[in-house]
NUGU-293963 format. One record per residue: residue number from 0; z, x, y of N, C-alpha, C in turn. Coordinates in nm, 2 decimals. Example, Ala and Ser with C-alpha at 12.3 -4.5 7.8 and 13.67 -1.06 7.14 Angstrom:
BEGIN
 pos    n.z    n.x    n.y   ca.z   ca.x   ca.y    c.z    c.x    c.y
   0   0.78   1.32  -0.57   0.78   1.23  -0.45   0.78   1.32  -0.33
   1   0.71   1.28  -0.22   0.71   1.37  -0.11   0.79   1.29   0.00
This chain:
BEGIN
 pos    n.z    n.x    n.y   ca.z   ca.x   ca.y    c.z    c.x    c.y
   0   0.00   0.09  -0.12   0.00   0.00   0.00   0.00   0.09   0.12
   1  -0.14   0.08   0.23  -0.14   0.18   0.31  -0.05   0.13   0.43
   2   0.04   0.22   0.50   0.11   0.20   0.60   0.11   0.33   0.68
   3   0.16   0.31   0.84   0.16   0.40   0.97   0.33   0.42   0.99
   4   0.39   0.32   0.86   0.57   0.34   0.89   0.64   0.40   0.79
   5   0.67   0.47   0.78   0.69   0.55   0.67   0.85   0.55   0.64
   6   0.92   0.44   0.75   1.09   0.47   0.79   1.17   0.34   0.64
   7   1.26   0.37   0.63   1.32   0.30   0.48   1.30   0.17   0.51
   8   1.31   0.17   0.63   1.35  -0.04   0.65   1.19  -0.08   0.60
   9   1.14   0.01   0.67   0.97  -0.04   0.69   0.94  -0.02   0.50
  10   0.97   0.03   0.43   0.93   0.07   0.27   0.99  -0.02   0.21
  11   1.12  -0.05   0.23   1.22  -0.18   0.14   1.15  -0.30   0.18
  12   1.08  -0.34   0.28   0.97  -0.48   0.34   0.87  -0.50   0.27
  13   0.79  -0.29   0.26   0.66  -0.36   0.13   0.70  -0.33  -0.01
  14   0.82  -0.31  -0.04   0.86  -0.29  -0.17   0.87  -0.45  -0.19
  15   0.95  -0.51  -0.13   0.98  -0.68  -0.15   0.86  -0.77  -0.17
  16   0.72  -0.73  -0.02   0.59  -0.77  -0.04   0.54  -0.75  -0.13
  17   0.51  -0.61  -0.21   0.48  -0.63  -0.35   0.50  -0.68  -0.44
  18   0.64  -0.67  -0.46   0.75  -0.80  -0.58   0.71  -0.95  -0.57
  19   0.66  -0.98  -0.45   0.62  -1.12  -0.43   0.50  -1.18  -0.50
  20   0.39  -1.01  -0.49   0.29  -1.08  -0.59   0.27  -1.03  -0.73
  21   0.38  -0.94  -0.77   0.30  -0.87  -0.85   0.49  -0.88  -0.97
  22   0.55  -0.94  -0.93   0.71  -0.96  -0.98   0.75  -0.79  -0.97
  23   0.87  -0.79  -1.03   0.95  -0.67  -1.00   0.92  -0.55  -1.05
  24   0.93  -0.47  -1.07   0.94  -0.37  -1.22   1.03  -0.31  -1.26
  25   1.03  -0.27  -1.35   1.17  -0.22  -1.46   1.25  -0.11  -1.38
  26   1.13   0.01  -1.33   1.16   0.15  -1.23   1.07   0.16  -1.13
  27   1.09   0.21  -1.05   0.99   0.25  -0.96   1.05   0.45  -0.87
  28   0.92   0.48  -0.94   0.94   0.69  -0.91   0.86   0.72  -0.76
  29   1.00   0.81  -0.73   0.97   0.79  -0.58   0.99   0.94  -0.56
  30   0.90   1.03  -0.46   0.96   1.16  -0.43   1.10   1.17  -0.38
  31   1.19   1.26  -0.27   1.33   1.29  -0.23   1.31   1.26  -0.07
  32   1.30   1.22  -0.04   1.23   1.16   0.09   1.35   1.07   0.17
  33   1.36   1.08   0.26   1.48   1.05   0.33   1.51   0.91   0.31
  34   1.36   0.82   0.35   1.38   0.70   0.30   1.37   0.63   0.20
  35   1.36   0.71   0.09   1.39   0.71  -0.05   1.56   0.71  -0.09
  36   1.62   0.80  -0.01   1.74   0.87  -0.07   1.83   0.76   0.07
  37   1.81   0.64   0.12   1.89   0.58   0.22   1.94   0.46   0.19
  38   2.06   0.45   0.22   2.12   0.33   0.17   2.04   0.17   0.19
  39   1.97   0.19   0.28   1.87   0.07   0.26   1.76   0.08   0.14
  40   1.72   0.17   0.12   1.65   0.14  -0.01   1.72   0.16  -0.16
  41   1.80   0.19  -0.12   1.94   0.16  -0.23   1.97   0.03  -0.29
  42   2.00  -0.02  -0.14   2.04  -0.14  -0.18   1.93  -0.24  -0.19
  43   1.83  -0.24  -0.12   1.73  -0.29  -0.17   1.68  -0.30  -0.36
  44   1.68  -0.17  -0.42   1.65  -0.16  -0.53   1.78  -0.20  -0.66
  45   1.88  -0.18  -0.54   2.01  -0.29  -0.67   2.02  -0.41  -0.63
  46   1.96  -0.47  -0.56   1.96  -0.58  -0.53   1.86  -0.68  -0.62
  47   1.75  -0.61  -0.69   1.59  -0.63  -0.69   1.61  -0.59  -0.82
  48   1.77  -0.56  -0.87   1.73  -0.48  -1.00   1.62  -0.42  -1.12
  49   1.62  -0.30  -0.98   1.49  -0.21  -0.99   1.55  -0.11  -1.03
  50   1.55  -0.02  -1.10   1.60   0.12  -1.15   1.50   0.21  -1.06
  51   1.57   0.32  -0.99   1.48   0.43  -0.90   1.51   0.59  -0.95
  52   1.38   0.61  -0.99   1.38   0.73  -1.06   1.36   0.86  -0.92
  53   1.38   0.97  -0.91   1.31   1.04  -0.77   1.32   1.15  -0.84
  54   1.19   1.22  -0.81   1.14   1.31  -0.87   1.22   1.45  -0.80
  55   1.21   1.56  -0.89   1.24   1.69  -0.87   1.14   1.75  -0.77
  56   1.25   1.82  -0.70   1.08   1.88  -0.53   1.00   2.00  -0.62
  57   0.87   1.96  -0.58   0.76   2.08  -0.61   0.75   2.09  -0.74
  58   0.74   1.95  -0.84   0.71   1.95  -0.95   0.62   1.89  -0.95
  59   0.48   1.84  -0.93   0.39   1.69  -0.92   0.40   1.67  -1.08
  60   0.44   1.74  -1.18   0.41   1.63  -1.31   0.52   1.59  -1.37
  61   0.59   1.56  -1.27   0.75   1.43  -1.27   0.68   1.31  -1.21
  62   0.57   1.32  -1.16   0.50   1.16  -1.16   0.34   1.19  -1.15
  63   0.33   1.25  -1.28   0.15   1.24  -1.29   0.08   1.13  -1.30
  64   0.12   0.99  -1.31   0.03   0.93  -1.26  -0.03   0.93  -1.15
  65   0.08   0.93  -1.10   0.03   0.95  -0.92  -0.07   1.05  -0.91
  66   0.01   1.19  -0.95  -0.12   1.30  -0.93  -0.23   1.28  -0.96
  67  -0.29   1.16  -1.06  -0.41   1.19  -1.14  -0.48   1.11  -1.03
  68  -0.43   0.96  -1.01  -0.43   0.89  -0.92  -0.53   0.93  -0.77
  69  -0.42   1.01  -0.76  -0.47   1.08  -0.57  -0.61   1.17  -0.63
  70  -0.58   1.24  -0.75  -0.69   1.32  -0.79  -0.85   1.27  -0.81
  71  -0.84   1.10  -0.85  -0.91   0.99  -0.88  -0.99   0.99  -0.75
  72  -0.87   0.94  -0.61  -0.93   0.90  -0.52  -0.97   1.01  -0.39
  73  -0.96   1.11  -0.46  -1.01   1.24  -0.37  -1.17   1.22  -0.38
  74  -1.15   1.25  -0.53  -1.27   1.28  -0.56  -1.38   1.16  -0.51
  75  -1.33   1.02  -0.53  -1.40   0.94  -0.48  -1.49   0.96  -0.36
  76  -1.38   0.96  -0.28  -1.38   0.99  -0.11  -1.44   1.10  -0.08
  77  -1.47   1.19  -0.19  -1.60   1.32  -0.16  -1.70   1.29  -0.18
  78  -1.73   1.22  -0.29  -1.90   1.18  -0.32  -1.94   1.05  -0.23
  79  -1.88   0.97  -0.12  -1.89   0.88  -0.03  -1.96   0.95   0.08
  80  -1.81   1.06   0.14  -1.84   1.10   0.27  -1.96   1.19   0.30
  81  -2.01   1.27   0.21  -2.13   1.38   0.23  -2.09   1.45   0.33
  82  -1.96   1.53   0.33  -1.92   1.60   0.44  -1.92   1.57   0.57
  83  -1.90   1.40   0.62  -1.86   1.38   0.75  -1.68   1.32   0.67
  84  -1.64   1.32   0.78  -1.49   1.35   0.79  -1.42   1.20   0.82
  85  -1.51   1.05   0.83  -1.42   0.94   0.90  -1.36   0.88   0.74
  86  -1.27   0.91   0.65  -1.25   0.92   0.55  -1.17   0.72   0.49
  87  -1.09   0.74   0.66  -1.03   0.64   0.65  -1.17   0.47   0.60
  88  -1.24   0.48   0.71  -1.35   0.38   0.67  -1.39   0.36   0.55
  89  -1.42   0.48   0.44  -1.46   0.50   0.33  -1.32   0.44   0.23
  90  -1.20   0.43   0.29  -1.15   0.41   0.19  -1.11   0.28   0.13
  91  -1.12   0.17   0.18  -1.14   0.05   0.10  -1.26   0.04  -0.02
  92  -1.39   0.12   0.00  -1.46   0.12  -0.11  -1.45   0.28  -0.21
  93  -1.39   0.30  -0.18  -1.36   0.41  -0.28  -1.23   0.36  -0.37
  94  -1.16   0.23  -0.28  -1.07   0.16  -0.40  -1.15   0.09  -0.46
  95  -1.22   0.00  -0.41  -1.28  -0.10  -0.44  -1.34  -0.06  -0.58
  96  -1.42   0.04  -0.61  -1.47   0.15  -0.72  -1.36   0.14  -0.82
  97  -1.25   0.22  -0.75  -1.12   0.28  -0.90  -1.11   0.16  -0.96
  98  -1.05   0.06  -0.86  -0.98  -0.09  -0.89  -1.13  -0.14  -1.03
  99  -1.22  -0.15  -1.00  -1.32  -0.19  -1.12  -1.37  -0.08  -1.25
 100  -1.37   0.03  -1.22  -1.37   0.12  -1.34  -1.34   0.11  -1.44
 101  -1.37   0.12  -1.57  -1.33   0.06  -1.68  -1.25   0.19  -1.75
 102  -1.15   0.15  -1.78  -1.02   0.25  -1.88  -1.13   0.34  -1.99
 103  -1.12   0.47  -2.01  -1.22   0.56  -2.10  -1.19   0.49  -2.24
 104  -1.04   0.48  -2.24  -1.00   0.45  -2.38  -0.98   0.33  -2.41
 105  -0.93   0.24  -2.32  -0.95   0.12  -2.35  -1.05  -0.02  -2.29
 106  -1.17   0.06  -2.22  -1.24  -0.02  -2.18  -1.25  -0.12  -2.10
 107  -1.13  -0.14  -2.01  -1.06  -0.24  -1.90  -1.03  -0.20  -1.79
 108  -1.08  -0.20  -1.71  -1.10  -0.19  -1.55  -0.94  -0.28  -1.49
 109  -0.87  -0.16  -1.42  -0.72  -0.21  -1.32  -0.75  -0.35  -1.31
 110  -0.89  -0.38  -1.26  -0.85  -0.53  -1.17  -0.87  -0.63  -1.32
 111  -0.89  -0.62  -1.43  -0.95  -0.70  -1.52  -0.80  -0.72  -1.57
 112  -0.72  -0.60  -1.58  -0.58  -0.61  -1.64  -0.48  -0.71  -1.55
 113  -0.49  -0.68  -1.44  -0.43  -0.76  -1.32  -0.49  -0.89  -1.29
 114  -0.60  -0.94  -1.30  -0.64  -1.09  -1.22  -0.70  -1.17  -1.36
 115  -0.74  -1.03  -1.46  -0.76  -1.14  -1.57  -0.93  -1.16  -1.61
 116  -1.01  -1.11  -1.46  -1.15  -1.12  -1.51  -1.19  -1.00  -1.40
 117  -1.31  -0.96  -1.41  -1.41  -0.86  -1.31  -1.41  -0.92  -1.19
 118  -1.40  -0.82  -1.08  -1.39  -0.88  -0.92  -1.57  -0.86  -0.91
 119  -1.63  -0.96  -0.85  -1.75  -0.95  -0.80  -1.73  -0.84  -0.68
 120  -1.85  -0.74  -0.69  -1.88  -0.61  -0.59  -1.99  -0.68  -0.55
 121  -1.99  -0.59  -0.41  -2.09  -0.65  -0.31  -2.22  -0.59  -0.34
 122  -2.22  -0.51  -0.39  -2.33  -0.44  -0.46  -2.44  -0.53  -0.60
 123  -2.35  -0.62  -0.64  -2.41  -0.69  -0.75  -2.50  -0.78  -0.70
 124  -2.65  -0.74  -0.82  -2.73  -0.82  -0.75  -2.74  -0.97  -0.80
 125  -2.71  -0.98  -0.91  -2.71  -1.13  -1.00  -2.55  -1.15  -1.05
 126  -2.52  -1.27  -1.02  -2.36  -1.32  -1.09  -2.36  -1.24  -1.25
 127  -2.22  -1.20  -1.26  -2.18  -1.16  -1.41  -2.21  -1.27  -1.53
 128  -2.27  -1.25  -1.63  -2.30  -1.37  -1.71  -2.13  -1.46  -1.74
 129  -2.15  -1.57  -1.75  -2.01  -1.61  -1.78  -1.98  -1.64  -1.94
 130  -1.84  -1.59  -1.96  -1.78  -1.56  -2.10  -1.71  -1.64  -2.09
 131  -1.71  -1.75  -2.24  -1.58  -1.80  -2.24  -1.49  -1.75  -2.32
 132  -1.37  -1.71  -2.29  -1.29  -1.65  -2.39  -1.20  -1.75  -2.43
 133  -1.11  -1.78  -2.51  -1.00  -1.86  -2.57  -0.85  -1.79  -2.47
 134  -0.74  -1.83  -2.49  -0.62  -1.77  -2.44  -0.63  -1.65  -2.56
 135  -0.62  -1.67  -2.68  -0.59  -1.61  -2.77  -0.68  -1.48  -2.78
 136  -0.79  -1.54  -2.79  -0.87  -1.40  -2.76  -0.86  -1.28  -2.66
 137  -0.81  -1.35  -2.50  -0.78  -1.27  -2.43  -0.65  -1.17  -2.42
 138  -0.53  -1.25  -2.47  -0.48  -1.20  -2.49  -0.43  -1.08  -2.63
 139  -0.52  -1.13  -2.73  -0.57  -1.00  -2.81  -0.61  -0.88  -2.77
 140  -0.71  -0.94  -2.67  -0.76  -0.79  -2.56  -0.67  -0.73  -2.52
 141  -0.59  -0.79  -2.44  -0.51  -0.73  -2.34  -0.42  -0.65  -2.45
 142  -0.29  -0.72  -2.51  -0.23  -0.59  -2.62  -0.30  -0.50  -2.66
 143  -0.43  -0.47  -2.66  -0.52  -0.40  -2.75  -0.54  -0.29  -2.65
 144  -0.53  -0.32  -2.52  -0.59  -0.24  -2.38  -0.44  -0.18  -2.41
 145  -0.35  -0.23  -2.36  -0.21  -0.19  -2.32  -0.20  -0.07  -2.42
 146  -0.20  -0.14  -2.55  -0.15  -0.01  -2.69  -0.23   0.08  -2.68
 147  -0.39   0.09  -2.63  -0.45   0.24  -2.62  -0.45   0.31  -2.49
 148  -0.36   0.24  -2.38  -0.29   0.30  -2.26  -0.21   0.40  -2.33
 149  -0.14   0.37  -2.42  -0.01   0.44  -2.45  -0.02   0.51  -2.57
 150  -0.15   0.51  -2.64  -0.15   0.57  -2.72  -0.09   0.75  -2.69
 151  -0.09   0.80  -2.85  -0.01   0.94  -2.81  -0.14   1.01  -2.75
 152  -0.13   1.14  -2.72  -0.26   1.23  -2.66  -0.29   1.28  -2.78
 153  -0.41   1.32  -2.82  -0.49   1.40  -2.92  -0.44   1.54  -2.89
 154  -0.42   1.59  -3.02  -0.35   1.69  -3.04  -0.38   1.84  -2.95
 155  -0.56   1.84  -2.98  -0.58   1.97  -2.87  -0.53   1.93  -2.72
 156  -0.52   1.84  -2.68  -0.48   1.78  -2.52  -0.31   1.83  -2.59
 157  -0.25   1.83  -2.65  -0.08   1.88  -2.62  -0.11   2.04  -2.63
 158  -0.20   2.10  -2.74  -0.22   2.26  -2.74  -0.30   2.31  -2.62
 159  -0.33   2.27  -2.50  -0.39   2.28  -2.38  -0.28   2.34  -2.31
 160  -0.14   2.24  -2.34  -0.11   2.27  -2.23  -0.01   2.38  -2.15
 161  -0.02   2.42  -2.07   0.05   2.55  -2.06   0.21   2.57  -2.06
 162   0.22   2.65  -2.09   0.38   2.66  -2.12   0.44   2.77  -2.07
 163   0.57   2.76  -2.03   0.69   2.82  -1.96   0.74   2.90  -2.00
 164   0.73   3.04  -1.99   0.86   3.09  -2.05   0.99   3.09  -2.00
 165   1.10   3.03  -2.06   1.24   2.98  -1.99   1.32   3.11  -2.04
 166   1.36   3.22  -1.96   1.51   3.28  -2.04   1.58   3.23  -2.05
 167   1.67   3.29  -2.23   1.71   3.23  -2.25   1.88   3.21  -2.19
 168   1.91   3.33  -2.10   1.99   3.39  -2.00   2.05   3.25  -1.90
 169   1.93   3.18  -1.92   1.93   3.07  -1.80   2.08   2.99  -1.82
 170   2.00   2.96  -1.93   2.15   2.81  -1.99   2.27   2.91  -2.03
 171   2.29   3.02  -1.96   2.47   3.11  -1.99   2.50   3.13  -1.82
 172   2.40   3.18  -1.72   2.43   3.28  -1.62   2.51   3.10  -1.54
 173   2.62   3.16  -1.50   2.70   3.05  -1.36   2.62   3.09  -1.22
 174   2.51   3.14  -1.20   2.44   3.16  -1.01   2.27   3.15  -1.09
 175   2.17   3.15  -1.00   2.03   3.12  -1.02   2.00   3.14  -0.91
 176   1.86   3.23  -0.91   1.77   3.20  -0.82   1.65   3.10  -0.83
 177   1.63   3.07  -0.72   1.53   2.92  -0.67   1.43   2.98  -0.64
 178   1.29   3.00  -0.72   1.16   3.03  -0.64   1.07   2.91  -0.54
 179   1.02   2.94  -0.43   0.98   2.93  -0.32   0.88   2.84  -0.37
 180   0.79   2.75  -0.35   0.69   2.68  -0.39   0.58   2.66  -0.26
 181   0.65   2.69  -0.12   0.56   2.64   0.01   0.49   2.81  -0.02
 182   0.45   2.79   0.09   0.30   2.93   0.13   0.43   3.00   0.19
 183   0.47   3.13   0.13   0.52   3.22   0.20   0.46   3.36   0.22
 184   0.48   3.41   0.33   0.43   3.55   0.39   0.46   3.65   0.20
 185   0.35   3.75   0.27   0.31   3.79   0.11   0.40   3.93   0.06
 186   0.50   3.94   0.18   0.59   4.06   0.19   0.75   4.00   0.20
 187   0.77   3.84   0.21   0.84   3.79   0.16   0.96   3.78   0.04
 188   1.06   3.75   0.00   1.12   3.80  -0.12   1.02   3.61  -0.16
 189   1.01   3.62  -0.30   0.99   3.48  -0.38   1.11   3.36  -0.41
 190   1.17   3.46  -0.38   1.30   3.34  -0.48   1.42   3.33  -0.37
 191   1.54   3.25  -0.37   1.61   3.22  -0.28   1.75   3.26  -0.38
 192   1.87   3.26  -0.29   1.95   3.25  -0.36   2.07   3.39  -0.36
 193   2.17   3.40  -0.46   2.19   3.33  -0.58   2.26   3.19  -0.52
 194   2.24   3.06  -0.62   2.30   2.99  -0.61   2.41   2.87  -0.72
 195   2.51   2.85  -0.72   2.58   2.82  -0.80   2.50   2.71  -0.92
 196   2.55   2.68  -1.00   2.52   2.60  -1.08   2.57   2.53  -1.09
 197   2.57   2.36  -1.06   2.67   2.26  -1.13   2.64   2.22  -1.23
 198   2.55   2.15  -1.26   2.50   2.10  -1.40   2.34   2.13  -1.46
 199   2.32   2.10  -1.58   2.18   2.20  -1.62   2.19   2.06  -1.71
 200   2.02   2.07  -1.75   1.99   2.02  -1.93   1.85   2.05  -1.96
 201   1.82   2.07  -2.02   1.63   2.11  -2.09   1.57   2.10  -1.96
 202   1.56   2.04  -1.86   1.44   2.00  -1.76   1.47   2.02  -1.64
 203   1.62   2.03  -1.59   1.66   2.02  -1.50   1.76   2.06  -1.43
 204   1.81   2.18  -1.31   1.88   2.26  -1.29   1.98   2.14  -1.13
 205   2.10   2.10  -1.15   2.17   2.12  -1.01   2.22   2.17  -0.97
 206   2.20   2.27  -0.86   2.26   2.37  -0.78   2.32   2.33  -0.64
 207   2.41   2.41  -0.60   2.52   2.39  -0.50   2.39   2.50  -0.39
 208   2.34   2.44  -0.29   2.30   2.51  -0.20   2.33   2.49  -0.06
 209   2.26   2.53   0.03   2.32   2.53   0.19   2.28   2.34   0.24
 210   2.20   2.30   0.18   2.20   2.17   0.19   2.23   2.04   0.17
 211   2.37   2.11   0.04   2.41   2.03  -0.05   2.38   2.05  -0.21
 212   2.39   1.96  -0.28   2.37   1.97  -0.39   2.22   1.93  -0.46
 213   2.18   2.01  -0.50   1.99   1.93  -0.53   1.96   1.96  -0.67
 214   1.87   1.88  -0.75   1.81   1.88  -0.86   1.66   1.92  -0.84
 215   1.65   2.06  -0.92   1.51   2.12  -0.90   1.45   2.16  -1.09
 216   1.34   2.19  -1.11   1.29   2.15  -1.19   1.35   2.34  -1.28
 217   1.35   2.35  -1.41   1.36   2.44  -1.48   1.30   2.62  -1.46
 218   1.15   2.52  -1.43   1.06   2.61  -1.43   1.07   2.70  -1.28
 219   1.15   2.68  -1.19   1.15   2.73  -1.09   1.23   2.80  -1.06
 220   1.34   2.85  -1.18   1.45   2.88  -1.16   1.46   3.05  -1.23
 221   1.53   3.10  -1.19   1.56   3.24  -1.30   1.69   3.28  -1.33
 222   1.73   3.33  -1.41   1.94   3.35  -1.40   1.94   3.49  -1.27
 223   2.04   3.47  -1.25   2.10   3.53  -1.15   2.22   3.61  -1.25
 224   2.16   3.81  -1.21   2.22   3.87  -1.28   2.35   3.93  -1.19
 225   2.46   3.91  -1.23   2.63   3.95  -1.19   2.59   4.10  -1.17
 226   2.60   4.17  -1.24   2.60   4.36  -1.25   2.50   4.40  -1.12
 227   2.38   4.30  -1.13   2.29   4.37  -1.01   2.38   4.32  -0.84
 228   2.42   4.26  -0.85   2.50   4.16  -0.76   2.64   4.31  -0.66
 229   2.71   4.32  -0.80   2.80   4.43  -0.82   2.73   4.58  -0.77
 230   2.61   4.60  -0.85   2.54   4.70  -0.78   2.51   4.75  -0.66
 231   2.47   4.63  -0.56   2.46   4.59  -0.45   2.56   4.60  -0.36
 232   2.65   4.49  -0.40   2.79   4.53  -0.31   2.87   4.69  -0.26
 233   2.86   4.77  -0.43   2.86   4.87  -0.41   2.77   4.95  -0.31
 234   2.67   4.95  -0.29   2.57   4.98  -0.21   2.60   4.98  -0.06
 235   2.59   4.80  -0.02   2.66   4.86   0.09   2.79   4.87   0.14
 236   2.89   4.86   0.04   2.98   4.97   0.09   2.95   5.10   0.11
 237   2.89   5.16   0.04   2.86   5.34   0.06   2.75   5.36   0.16
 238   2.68   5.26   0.21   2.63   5.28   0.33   2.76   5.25   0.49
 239   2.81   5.15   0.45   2.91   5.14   0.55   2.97   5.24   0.56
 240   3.00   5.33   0.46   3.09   5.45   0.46   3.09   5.58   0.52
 241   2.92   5.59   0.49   2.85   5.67   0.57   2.84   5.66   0.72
């Protein structure tokens, strides 16, 4: 839902306007975002008993849908524009496109799952022939679309995918360093820190930092070694000394 208000009150209004047409949903995943993290959309979402998931900073595949999503409608919005830049105009029909696309695997275009039949494009030159379907039949369809949504991934798509090495140091050391994810100067240190640990599990590190307490993703983290720490201190004491 495109909006110019980005403020909580203004998000808990089209969170409710969506609920109006489309009913509630179970969760809704949201980045760390101020008006994410504000008692108005707090209470909004216990209210609406909505479960709110909020993603770990500088991970995008804690909500790859979305990633794939934006990646969908990038691409769209390139093969439109032909390198003029008024991107916004183009973008009702570059939804208009995703929204009818038919699923690779299950054959069902977003708007067919949602309204139940194909939205006429303005581009069509003759009416769609008309089908009568039964309830029963359609709804055959539909579980049939849903279950190959969620089918598992094919095995070379899980051996594709790249993998982390985690030390194993991580899950013992009490301090960690935090690597940097924005664009930093290239003489910069990478990593931030050390910083405490309060709680850990397979996926997820929370650390005591200068901003409070935050949950950042595994992969961004490294143990934080004590002896080098000690090394250091020693250091500059013997420079102070001198």
């Amino acid at each position: 839902m495109a909006t110019s208000d980005a403020s909580a009150q203004a998000c808990s209004k089209h969170l409710i306007s969506w609920c109006s047409l489309f009913g509630t949903p179970e969760t809704v995943v949201s980045d760390r975002g101020s008006q994410f993290c504000s008692k108005i959309w707090e209470s909004t979402t216990k209210n609406l008993n909505i479960g709110h998931i909020k993603t770990t900073a500088y991970h995008p595949q804690s909500n790859g849908r979305v990633e794939r999503a934006h990646r969908s409608l990038k691409d769209s919005l390139r093969s439109r524009l032909e390198g003029r830049t008024n991107w916004l105009s183009e973008l009702p029909w570059a939804l208009l496109g995703l929204h009818n696309s038919p699923n690779t695997d299950s054959g069902i275009s977003p708007s067919e799952i949602v309204f139940g039949e194909k939205m006429r494009q303005p581009g069509l030159l003759q009416e769609l022939p008309a089908t009568s379907l039964s309830t029963d039949v359609w709804a055959a369809q539909l579980r049939a679309a849903v279950a190959a949504q969620s089918a598992r991934a094919p095995l070379w798509h899980l051996g594709a995918k790249e993998k982390t090495f985690i030390p194993p140091a991580l899950f013992e050391c009490k301090r960690v360093l935090l690597r940097q994810d924005r664009n930093v100067p290239s003489l910069r240190p990478k990593f931030l820190g050390p910083f405490d640990v309060v709680q850990r599990n397979n996926k997820t590190f929370s650390i005591k930092t200068n901003n409070g307490v935050e949950t950042v993703s595994i992969d961004r983290l490294k143990p934080f070694s004590e002896d080098l720490d000690r090394v250091q201190t020693s250091s500059d004491h013997l420079e102070g000394a001198m």
